[in-house]
Backbone as a chain_set.jsonl record, in Angstrom:
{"seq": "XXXXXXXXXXXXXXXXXXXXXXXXXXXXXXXXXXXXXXXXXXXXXXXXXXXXXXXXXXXXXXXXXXXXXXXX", "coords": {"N": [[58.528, 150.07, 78.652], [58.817, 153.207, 80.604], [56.748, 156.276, 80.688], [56.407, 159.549, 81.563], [55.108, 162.863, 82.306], [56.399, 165.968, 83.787], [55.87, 168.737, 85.651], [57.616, 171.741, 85.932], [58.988, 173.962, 87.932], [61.482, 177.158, 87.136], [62.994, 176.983, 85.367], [64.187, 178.831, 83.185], [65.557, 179.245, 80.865], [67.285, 177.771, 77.918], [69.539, 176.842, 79.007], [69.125, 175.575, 81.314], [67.26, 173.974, 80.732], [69.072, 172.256, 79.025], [70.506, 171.374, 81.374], [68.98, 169.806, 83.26], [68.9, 168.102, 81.367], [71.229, 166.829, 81.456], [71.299, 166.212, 83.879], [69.528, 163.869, 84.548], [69.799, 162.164, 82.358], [71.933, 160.563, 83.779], [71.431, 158.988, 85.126], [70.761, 155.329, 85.379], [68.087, 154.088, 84.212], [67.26, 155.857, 82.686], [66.112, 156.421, 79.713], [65.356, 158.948, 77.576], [64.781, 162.401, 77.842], [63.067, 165.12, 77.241], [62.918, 168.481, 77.541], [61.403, 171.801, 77.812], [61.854, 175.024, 78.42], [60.011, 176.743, 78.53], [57.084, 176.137, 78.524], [57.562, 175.018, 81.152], [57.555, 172.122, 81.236], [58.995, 168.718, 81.402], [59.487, 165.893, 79.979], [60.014, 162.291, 80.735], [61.764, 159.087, 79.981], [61.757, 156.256, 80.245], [63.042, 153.021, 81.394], [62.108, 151.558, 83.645], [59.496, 152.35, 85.898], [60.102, 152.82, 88.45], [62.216, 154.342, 88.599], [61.18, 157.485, 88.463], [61.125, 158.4, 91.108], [63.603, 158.923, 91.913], [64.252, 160.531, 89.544], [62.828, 163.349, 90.132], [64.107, 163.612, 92.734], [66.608, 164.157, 91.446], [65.571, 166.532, 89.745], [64.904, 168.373, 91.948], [67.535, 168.766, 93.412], [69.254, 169.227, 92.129], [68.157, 172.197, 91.882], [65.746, 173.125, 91.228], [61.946, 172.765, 91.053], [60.12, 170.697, 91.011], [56.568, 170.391, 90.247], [54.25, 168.915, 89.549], [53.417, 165.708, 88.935], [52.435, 163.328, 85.659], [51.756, 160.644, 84.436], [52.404, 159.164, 81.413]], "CA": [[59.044, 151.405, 78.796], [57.476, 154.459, 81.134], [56.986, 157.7, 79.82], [56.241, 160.512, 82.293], [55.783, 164.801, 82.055], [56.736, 166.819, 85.29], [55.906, 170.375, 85.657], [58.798, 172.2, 86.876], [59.641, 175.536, 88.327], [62.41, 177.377, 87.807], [63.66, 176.679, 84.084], [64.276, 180.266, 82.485], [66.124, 179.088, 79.558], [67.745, 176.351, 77.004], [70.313, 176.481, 79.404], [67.653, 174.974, 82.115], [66.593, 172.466, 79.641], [69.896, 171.302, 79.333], [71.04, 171.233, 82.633], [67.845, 169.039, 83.278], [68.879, 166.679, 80.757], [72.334, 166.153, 81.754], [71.305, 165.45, 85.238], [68.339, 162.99, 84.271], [70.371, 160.948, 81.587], [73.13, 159.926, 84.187], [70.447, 157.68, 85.474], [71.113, 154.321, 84.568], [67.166, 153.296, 83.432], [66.624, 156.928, 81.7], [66.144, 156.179, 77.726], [65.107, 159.942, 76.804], [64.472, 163.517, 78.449], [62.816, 166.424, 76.784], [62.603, 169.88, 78.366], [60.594, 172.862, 77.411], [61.632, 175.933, 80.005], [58.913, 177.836, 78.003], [56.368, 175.609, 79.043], [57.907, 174.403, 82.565], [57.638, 170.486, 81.269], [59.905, 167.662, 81.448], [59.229, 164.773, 79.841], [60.635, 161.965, 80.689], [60.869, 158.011, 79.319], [62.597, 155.334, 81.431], [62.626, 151.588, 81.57], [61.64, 151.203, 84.781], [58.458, 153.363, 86.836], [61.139, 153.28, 89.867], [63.329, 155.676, 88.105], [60.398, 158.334, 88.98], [61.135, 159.0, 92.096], [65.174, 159.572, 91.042], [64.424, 162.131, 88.699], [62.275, 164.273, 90.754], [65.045, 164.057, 93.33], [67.733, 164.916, 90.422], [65.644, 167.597, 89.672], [65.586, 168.92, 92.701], [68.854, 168.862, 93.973], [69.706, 170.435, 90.614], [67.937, 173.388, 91.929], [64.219, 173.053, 90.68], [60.914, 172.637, 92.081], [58.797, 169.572, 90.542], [55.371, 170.179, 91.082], [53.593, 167.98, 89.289], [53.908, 164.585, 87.817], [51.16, 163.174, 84.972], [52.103, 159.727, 83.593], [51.55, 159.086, 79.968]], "C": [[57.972, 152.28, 79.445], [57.812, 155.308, 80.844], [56.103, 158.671, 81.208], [56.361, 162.051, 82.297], [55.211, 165.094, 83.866], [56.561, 167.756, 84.867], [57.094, 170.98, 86.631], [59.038, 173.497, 86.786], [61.231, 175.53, 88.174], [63.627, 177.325, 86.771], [63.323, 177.79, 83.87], [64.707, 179.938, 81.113], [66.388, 177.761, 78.904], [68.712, 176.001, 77.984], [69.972, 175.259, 80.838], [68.024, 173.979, 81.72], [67.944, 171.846, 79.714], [70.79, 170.64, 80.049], [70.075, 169.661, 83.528], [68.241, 167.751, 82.694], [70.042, 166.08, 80.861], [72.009, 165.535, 82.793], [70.54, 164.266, 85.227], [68.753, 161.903, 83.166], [71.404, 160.537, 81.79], [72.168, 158.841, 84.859], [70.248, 157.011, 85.214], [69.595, 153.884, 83.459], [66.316, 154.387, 82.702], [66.65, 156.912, 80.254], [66.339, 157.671, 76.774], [64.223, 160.861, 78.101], [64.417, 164.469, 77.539], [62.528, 167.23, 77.471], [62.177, 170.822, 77.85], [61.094, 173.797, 78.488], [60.458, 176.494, 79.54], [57.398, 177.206, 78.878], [56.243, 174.84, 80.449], [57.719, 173.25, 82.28], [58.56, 170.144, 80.788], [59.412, 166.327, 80.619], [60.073, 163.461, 80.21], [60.51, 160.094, 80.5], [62.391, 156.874, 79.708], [62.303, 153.773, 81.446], [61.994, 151.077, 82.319], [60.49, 152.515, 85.491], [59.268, 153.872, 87.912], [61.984, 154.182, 89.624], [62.384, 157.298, 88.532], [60.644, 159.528, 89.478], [62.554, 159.795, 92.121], [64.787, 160.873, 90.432], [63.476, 163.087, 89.218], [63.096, 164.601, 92.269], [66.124, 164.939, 92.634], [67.816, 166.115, 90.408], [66.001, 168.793, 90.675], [66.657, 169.423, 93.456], [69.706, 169.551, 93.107], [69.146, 171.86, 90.716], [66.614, 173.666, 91.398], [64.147, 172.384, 90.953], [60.199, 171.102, 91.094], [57.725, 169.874, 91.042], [54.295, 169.842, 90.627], [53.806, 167.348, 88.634], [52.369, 163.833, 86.973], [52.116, 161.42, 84.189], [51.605, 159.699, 82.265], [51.317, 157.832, 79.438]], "O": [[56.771, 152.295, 79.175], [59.006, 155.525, 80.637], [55.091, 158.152, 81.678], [57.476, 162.572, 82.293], [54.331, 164.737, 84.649], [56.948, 167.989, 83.722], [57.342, 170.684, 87.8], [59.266, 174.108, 85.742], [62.049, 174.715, 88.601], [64.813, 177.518, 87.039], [62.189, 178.1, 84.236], [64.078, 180.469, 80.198], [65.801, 176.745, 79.273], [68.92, 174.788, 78.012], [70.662, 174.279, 81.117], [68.879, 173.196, 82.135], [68.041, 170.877, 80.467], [71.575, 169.744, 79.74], [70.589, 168.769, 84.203], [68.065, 166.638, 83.189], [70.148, 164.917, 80.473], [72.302, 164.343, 82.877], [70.953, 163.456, 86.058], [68.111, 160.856, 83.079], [72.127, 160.117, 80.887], [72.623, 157.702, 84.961], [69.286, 157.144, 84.457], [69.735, 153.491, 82.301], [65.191, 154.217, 82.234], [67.491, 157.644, 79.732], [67.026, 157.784, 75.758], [63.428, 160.432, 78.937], [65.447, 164.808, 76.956], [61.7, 166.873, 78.308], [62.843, 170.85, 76.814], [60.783, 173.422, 79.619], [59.729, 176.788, 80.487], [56.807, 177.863, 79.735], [55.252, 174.23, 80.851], [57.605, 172.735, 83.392], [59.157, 170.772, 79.914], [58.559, 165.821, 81.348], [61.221, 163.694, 79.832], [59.422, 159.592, 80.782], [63.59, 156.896, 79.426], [61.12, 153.442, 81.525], [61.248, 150.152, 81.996], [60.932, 153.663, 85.483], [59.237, 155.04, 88.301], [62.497, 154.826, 90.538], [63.093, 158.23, 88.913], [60.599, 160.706, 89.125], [62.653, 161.008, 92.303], [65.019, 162.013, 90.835], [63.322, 163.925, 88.329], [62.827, 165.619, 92.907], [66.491, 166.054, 93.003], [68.762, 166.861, 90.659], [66.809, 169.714, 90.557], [66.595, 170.479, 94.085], [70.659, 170.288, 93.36], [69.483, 172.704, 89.885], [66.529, 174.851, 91.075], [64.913, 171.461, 91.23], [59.674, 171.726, 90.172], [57.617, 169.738, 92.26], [53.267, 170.313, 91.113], [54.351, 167.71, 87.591], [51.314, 163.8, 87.608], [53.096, 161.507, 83.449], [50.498, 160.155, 81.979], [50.696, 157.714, 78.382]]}, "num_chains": 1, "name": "protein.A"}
């Protein structure tokens, strides 16, 4: 399992956060997504490393910025 936090612009609220996590747990090898808007991080924890690049598209296309990724 990979575990990954994104910094992301652009989350104001819970409503953010869970907009975030709908879009990020239609992704077949996504296990678990936590969101913070308070803190602009994502966490996110995936079977596969290749899922990555997916959810920093997701996000984006969902309307937020990614702008930085930190593996854990």
């Amino acid at each position: 399992m990979e575990s990954w936090v994104l910094q992301v612009e652009g989350m104001s609220c819970t409503g953010c956060e869970r907009r975030i996590g709908s879009v990020l747990r239609r992704i077949d090898d996504v296990t678990g997504v936590t969101a913070d808007h308070t803190s602009g991080r994502v966490e996110v924890r995936a079977n596969s490393a290749a899922s990555r690049d997916v959810t920093v598209q997701r996000i984006e296309a969902a309307g937020f910025r990614v702008t930085e990724q930190t593996p854990r």
